[in-house]
C-alpha positions as CSV (number, residue, x, y, z in Angstrom):
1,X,-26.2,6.8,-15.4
2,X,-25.2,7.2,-11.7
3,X,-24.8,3.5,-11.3
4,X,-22.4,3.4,-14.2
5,X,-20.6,6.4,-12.4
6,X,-20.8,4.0,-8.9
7,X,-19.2,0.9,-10.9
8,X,-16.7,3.2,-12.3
9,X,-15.1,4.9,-9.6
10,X,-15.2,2.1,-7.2
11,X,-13.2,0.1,-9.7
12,X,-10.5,3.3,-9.6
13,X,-10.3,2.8,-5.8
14,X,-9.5,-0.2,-5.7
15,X,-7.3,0.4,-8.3
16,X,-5.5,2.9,-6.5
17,X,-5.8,0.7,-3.4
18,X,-3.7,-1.4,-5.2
19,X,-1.2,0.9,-6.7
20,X,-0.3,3.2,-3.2
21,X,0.0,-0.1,-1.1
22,X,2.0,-2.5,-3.2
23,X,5.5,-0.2,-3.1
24,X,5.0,-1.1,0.6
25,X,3.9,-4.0,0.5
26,X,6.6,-5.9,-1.5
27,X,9.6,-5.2,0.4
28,X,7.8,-6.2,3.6
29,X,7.6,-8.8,1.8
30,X,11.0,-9.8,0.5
31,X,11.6,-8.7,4.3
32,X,10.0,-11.3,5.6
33,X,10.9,-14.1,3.3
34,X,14.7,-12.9,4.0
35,X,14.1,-13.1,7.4
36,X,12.2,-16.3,7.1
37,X,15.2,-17.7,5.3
38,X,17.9,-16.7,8.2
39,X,14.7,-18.3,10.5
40,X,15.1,-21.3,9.0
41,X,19.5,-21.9,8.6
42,X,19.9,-20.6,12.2
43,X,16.5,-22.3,13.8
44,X,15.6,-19.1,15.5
45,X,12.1,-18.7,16.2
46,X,11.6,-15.3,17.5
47,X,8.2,-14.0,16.3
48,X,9.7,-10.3,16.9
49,X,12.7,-11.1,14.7
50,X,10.5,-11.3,11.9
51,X,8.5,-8.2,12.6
52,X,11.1,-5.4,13.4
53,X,12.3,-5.5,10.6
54,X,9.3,-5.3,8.1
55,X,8.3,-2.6,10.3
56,X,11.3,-0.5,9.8
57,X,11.4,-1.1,6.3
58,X,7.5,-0.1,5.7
59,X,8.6,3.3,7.7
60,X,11.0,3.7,5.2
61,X,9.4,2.8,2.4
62,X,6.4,5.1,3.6
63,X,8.7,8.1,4.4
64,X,10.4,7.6,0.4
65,X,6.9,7.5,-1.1
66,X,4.7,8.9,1.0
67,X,4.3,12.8,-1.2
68,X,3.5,10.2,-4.3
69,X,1.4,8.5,-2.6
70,X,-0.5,11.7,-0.9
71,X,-0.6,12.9,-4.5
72,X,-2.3,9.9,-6.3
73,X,-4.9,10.1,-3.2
74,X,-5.7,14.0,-3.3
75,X,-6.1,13.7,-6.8
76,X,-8.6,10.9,-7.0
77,X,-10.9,13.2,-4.1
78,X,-10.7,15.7,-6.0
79,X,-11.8,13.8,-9.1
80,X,-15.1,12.5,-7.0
81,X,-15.7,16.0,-5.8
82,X,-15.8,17.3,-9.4
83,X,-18.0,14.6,-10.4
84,X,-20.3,15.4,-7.4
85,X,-20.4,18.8,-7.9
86,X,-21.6,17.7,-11.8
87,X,-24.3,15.7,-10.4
């Protein structure tokens, strides 16, 4: 039974891996690809051009989701400390 428990909350972590990184993670992405784009028309190639930017916008993104995020990770610990305490 504990192995089932194992298998099941490591398939919620990554899970939740998944679903607190990716509202960062995509408009670094769009970022960078818009970035890219100007890259490409104006033949700059500043390595630093394309990071700023992503940077800023994960800061952002971080500081506009970060209580949500927060949440969906306090509430999956406490989750595997009720199951623990269950035993």
């Amino acid at each position: 039974m504990e192995e089932e428990i194992i298998i099941f909350l490591l398939g919620r972590a990554l899970m939740l891996t998944l679903v607190v990184t990716l509202p960062v993670i995509i408009p670094a992405m769009l970022i960078g690809l818009a970035v890219s784009i100007f890259q490409a028309v104006t033949q700059i190639q500043d390595n630093s051009l394309s990071f700023v930017p992503k940077l800023i916008v994960m800061f952002i993104v971080i500081g506009l989701c970060g209580k949500w995020i927060f949440e969906k990770i306090l509430i999956f610990t406490q989750e595997i400390f009720v199951l623990i305490s269950h035993g």
